[in-house]
C-alpha positions in Angstrom: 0.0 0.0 0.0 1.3 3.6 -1.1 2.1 6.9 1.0 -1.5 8.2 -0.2 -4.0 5.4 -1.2 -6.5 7.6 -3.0 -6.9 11.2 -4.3 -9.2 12.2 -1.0 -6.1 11.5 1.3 -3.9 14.0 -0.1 -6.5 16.3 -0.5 -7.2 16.0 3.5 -3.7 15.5 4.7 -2.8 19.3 4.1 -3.9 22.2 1.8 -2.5 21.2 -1.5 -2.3 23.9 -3.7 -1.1 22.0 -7.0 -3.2 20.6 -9.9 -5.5 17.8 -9.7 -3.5 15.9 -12.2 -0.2 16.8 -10.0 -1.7 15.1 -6.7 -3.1 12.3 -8.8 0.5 11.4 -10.1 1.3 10.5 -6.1 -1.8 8.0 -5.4 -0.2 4.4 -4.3 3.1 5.4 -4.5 5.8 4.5 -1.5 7.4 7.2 -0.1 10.9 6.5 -2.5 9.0 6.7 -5.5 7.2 10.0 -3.9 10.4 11.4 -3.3 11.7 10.8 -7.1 8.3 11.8 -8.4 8.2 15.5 -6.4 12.0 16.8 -7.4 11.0 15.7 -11.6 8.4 17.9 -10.9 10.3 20.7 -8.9 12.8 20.9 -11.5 10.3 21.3 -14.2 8.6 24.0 -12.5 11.7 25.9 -12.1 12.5 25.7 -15.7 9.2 26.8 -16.1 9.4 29.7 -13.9 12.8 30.3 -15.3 11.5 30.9 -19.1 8.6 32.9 -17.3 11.6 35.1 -16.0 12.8 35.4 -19.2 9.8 36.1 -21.0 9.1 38.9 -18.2 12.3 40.0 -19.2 11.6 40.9 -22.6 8.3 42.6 -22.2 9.8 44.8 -20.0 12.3 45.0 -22.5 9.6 46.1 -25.4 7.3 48.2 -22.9 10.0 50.5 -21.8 11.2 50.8 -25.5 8.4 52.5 -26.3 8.5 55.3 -23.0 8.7 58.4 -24.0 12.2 59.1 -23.3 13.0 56.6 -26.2 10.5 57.4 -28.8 11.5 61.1 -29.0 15.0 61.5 -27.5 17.7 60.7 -30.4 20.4 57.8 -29.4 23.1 60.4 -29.9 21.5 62.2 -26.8 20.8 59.6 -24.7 24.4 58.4 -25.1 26.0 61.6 -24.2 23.8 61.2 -20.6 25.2 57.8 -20.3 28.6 59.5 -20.2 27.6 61.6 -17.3 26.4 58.7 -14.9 27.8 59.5 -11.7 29.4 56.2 -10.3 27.0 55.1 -7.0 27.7 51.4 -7.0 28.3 48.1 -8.8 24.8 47.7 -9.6 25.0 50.9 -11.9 25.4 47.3 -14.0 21.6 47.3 -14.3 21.3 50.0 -16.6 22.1 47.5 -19.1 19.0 45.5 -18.3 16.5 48.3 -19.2 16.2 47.7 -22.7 18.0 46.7 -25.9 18.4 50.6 -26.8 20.3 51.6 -23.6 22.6 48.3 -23.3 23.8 49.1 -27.0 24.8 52.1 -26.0 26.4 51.7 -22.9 28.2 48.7 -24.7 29.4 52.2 -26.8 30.0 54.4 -23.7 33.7 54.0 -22.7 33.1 56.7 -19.9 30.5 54.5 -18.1 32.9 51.3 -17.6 35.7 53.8 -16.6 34.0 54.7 -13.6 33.9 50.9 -12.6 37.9 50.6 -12.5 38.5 53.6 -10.0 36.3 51.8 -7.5 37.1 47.9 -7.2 39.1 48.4 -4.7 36.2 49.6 -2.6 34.0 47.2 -3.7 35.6 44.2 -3.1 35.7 44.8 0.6 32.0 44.8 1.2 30.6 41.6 2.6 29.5 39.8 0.8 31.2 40.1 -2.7 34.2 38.7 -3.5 36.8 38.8 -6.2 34.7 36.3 -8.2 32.1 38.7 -8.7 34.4 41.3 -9.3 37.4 40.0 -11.4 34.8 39.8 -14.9 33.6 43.1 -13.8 37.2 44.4 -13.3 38.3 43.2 -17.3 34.7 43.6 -18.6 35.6 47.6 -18.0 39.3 47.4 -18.6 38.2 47.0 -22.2 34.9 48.3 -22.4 36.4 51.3 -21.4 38.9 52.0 -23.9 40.6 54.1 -25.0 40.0 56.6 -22.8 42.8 57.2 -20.0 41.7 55.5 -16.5 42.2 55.5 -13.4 42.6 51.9 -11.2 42.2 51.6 -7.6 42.6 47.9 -6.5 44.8 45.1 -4.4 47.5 42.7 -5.7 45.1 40.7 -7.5 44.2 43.3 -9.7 48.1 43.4 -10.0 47.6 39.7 -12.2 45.4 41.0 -14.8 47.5 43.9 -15.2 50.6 42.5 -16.3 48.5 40.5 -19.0 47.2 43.1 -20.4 50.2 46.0 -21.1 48.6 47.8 -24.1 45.8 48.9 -21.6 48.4 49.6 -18.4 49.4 52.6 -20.6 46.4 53.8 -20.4 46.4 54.3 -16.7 46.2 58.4 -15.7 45.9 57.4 -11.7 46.9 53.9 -10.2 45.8 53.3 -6.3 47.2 50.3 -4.8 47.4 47.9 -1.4 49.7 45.5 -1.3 51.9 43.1 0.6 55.9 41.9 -0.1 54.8 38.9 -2.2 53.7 41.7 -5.0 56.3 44.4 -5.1 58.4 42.8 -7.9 55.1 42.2 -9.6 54.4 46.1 -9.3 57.4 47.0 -10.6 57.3 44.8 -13.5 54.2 47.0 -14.6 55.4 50.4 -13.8 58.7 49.1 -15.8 56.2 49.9 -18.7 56.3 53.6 -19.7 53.3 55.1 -18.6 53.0 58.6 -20.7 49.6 60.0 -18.7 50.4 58.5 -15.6 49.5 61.9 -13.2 48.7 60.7 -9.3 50.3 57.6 -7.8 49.2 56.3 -4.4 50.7 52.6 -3.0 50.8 51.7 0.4 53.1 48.5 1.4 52.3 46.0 4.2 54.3 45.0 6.1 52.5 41.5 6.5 54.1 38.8 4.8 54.3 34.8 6.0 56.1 35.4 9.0 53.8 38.3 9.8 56.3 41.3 8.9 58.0 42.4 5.4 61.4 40.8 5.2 64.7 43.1 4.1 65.6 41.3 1.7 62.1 42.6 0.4 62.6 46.1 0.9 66.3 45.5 -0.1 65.3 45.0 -3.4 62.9 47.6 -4.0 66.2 50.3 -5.5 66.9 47.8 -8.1 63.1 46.9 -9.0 62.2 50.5 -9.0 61.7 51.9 -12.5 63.4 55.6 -13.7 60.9 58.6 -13.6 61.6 58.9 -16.6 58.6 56.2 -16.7 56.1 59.2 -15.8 56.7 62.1 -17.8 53.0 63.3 -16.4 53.1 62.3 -13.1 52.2 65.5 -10.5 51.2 63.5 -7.2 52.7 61.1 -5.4 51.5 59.1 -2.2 53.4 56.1 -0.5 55.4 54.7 2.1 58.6 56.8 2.4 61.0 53.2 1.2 59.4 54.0 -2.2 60.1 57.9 -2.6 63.6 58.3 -3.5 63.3 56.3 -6.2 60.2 57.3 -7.4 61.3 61.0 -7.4 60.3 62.7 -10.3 61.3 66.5 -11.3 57.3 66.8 -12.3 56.3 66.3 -9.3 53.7 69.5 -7.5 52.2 67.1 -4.6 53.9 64.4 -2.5 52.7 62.5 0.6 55.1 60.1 2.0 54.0 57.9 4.9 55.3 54.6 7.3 53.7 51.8 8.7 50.2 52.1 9.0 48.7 50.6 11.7 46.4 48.4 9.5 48.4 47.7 7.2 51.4 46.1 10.2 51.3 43.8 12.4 54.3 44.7 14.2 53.3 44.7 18.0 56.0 48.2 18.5 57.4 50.6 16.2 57.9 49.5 13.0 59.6 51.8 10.2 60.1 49.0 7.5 58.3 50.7 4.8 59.9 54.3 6.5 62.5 56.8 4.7 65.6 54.7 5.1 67.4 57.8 6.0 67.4 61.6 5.9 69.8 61.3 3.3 67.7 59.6 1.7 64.9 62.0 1.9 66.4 65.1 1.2 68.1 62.8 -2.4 64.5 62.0 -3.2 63.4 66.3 -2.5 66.6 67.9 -4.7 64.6 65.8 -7.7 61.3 67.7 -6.8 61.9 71.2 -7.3 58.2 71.9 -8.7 56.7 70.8 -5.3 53.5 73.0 -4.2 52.7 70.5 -1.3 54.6 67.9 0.9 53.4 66.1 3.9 55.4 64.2 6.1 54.0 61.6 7.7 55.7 59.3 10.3 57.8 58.9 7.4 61.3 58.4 9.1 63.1 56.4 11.7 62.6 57.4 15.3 66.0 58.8 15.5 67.4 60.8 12.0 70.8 62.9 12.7 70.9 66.1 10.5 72.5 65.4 7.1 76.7 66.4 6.4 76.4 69.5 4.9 73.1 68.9 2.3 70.2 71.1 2.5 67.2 71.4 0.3 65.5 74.3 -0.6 61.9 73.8 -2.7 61.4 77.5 -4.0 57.6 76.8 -4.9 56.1 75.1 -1.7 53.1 76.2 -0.3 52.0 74.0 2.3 54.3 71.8 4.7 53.3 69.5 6.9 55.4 67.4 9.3 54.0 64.6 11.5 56.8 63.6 13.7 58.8 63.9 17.2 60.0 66.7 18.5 64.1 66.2 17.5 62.8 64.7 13.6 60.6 67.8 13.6 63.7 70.0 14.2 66.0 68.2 11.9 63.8 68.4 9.3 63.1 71.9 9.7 66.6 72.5 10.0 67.5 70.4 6.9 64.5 72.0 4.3 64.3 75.0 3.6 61.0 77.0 2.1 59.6 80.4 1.0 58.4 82.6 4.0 54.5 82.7 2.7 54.4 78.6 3.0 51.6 77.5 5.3 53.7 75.1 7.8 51.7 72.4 10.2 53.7 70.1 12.7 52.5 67.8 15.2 54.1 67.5 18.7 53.3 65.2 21.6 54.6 66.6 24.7 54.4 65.8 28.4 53.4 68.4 31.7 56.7 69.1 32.4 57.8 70.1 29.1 57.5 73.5 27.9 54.2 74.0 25.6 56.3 76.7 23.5 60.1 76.0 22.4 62.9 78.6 23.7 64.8 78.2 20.4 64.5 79.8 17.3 64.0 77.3 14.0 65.6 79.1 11.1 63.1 78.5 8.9 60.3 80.1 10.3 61.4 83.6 10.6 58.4 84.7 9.2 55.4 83.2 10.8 52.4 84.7 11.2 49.9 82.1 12.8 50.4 79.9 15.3 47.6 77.1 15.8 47.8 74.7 18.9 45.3 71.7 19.4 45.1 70.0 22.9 43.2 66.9 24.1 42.6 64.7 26.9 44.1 61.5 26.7 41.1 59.7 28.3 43.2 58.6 31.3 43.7 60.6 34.7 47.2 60.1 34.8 48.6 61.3 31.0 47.7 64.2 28.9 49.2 64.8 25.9 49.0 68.3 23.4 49.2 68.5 19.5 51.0 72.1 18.5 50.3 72.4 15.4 52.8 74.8 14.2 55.9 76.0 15.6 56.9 79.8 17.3 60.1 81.2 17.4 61.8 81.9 20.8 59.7 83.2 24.2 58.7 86.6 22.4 57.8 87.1 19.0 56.4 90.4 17.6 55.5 89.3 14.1 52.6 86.5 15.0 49.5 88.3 15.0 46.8 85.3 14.6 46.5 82.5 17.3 44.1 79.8 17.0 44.1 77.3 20.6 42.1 74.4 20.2 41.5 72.8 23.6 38.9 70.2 23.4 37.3 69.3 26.5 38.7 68.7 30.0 42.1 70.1 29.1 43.3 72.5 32.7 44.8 75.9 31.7 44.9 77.6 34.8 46.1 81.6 34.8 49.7 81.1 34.4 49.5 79.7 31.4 47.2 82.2 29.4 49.4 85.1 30.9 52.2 83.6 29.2 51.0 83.7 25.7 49.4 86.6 25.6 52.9 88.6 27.1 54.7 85.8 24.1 52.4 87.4 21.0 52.6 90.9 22.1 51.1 92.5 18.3 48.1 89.3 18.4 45.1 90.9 16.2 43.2 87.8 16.7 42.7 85.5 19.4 40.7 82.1 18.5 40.0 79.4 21.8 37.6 76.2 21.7 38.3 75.1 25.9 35.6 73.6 27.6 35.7 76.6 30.5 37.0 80.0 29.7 37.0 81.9 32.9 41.0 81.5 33.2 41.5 83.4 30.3 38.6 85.9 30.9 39.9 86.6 34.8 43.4 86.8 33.3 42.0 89.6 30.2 40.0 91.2 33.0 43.2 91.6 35.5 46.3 91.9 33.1 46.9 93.7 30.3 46.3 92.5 26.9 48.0 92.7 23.3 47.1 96.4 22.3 46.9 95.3 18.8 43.9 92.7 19.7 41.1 93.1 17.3 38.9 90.1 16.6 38.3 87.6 20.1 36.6 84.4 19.3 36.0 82.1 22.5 33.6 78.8 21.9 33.3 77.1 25.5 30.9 74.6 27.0 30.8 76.1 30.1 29.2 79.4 29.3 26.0 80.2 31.8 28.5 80.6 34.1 31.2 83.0 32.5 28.7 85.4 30.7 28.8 88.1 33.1 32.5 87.6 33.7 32.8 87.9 29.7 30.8 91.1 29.8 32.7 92.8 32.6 36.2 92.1 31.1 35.4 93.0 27.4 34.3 96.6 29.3 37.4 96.6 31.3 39.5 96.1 27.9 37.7 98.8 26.2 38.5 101.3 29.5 42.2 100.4 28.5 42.2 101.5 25.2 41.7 98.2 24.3 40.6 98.1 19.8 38.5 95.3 20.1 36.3 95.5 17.0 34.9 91.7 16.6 33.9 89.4 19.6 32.2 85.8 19.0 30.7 84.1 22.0 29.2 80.5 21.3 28.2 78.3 24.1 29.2 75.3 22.3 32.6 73.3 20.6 33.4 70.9 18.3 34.3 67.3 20.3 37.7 66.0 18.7 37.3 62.5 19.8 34.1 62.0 17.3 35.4 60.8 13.9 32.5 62.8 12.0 33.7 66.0 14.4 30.2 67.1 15.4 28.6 69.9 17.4 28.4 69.1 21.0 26.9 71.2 23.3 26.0 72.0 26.8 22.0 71.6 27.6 22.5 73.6 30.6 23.7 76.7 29.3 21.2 79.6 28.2 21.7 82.4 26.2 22.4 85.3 26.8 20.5 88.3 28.0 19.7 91.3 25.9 20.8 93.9 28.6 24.3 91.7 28.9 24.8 92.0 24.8 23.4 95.9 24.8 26.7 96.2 27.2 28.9 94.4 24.5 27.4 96.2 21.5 28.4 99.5 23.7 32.4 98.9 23.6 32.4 96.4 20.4 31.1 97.0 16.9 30.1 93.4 15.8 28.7 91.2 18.4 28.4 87.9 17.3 26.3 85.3 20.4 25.2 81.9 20.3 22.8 80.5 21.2 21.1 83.8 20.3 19.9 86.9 23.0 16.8 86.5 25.2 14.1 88.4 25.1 13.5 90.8 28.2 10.5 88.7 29.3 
């Protein structure tokens, strides 16, 4: 006797949905024979339902090529939007699915499968999709996209197809790149290959390799691997590790960023300067090729401990911005060692301790003309360390020419009397006076007591403490002014950007309240612009 013995016991055993002549085909059957019977009918409804799909497809196909959009725009127009797609994602790939009209002409649009290349390497870290999905996607645009000049940001596999294809590697007008030891000599092998519109350059080592750090005899190798500049007749920026930057010095370059071990990118548990500037020797070789420089950022770049360089100096006669992110003694060599034109906007980073001085006693050659000095402080997070960021640097324990000062406290950083006297009897000709602090009444006592910098025009304070300090504020602004004090611009706002949040947003004190209107008609009588936030209460 069968599974079902007649029609009525299926029927009654559960709510069938299927054809009568479907349930029928199970009647006396034992339960092997129903198993073999259901999955022949399974897969013939999913062929079924997959030329359905199809057939879907193509009315869809037909309906939209009659729209509008297609009966009375011309082709010619409708390709020149295609050419305008703004990259989103991968799935801009569905385009292709609308109609027969628009995939022919995307197949024609080089400029849409560009915009696929500069973005794999993006894409292929999202869960979910890995390099199966996107190595046809990767040489579907490689060619598709020709022969327009592209730019390629991707890993070491994309590295593979590379070398393959050559006649489409001189195509390349930007090349961004990730990748371990195991793939240098491969990356050289391609930018062997003279690369005529090559213009920006970004690689960034790793130092992880099979015994979990990138071996010297790696690195060792990267001089004779390296290709000449004269590989990249075009190329104007230049980002990697500093191992890679003498060699790929190039007299056109106007923008370079040279960088270390990145903390994602090493798995050393200390200090690691593997893929650093091997020397300072080094990096001022690599700078005498780069005279056209307009920008050059330093960036934990060199060794821990450099020792200034016999006698060579380097002087880049068209910088305009120079950042250094290094200790204190690198900061000074390098200073010391490169030399710039006085209107070049210069930012350093220092991390000092309590006992150390917040301003250095020495003068720095080449700064003899600085005008602004900015300083960023922060709490550590711990109540036993505190470190400060100067961004900047000041020359010697009085300097008349800095007339702009921008202190950037954070939250929960202590600057008690003492130290606000001493800058403001450091910058005696400051015009303007910017501080973010979480309280200001130190500095307020200290402008309402001493004597400030004659020359001070424009005060800007942003606090989180402010209920508290509004009166003080008030009463020290009309002290100033009874000193012949020019303040023409004050800004008061009760609220400061928090530098621990990556997205840097607003925060704010719910306690404090604006400010009353009697309190700003006694600022507007000594000041000429007022600015106040949160904004004045009304009398009632």
């Amino acid at each position: 006797m069968g599974l079902f013995a007649t029609l009525d016991d299926i029927r009654t055993s559960t709510s069938f949905l299927l054809p009568e002549r479907d349930l029928a085909a199970f009647v006396r059957l034992e339960a092997d024979e129903v198993r073999k019977t259901s999955s022949a009918k399974i897969e013939a409804y999913t062929a079924r339902i997959k030329t359905n799909q199809h057939h879907i497809a193509d009315l869809c196909s037909i309906h939209n090529a009659a729209l509008p959009l297609h009966v009375e725009l011309p082709p010619e127009l409708v390709l020149e939007i295609f050419r305008h797609v703004p990259f989103a994602s991968r799935w801009n790939i569905r385009l292709l699915h609308v109609c027969r009209l628009w995939r022919s002409i995307l197949q024609r649009t080089p400029e849409f499968w560009a915009s696929f290349l500069s973005h794999s390497l993006e894409r292929s870290y999202w869960r979910g999709y890995g390099w199966s999905m996107d190595e046809p996607m990767f040489l579907t645009s490689l060619n598709r996209s020709s022969p327009l000049a592209v730019q390629i940001t991707g890993a070491e596999r994309h590295l593979e197809i590379l070398r393959t294809v050559p006649h489409h590697v001189v195509r390349l007008s930007s090349l961004t790149l990730a990748i371990g030891a195991s793939s240098v000599d491969t990356l050289f092998s391609i930018l062997r290959i003279k690369l005529p519109l090559l213009e920006k350059l970004v690689l960034k080592l790793t130092c992880k390799a099979s015994n979990g750090l990138m071996g010297t005899e790696i690195l060792d190798k990267i001089g004779p691997w390296a290709p000449p500049a004269d590989n990249f007749p075009r190329l104007q920026s230049l980002d990697v590790n500093g191992v890679l930057f003498p060699t790929l010095a190039a007299p056109t370059l106007k923008h370079l960023r040279l960088i270390g071990c990145l903390k994602n990118l090493c798995t050393s548990p200390t200090s690691c300067s593997r893929t650093a500037v091997p020397s300072m020797d080094a990096l001022l070789s690599g700078l005498q090729r780069c005279p056209a420089l307009v920008t050059c950022k330093l960036v934990a770049c060199l060794p821990a401990r450099v020792t200034a360089s016999r006698g060579l100096g380097v002087h880049l006669p068209e910088l305009r911005e120079f950042c250094i992110y290094a200790n204190p003694s690198t900061t000074r060599v390098i200073l010391e060692t490169i030399t710039f034109p006085p209107h070049t906007f210069l930012t350093t980073s220092r991390c000092i301790t309590a006992q150390d001085p917040l301003l250095p006693t020495t003068p720095i050659p080449t700064v003899l003309a600085l005008d602004t000095l900015s300083l960023k402080a922060w709490n550590s997070g711990t109540p036993y360390q505190r470190q400060i960021q100067r961004d900047g640097t000041y020359e010697g324990s009085s300097d008349e020419r800095l007339t702009s000062l921008v202190l950037d406290f954070g939250v929960r950083i202590p600057v008690v009397e003492a130290d606000w006297q001493l800058i403001l009897d450091s910058f005696v000709r400051l015009a303007s006076l910017t501080v973010r602090i979480d309280s200001c009444r130190t500095l307020l006592r200290v402008l309402q007591r001493g004597q400030p910098p004659r020359a001070l025009e424009t005060l800007s304070i942003s606090c989180l403490k402010g209920r508290r300090v509004q009166e003080l504020l008030v009463r020290a602004i009309e002290d100033a002014a009874s000193k012949h004090l020019r303040v023409r611009r004050l800004e008061f706002r009760q609220a400061i950007y928090d530098l621990h949040c990556r997205e840097r947003h607003e925060k704010k004190n719910r306690s404090n309240v604006p400010m009353s209107a009697e309190q700003l008609s006694r600022l507007k009588a000594v000041v000429a612009a007022v600015i106040i936030f949160p904004e004045v209460r009304s009398a009632d």
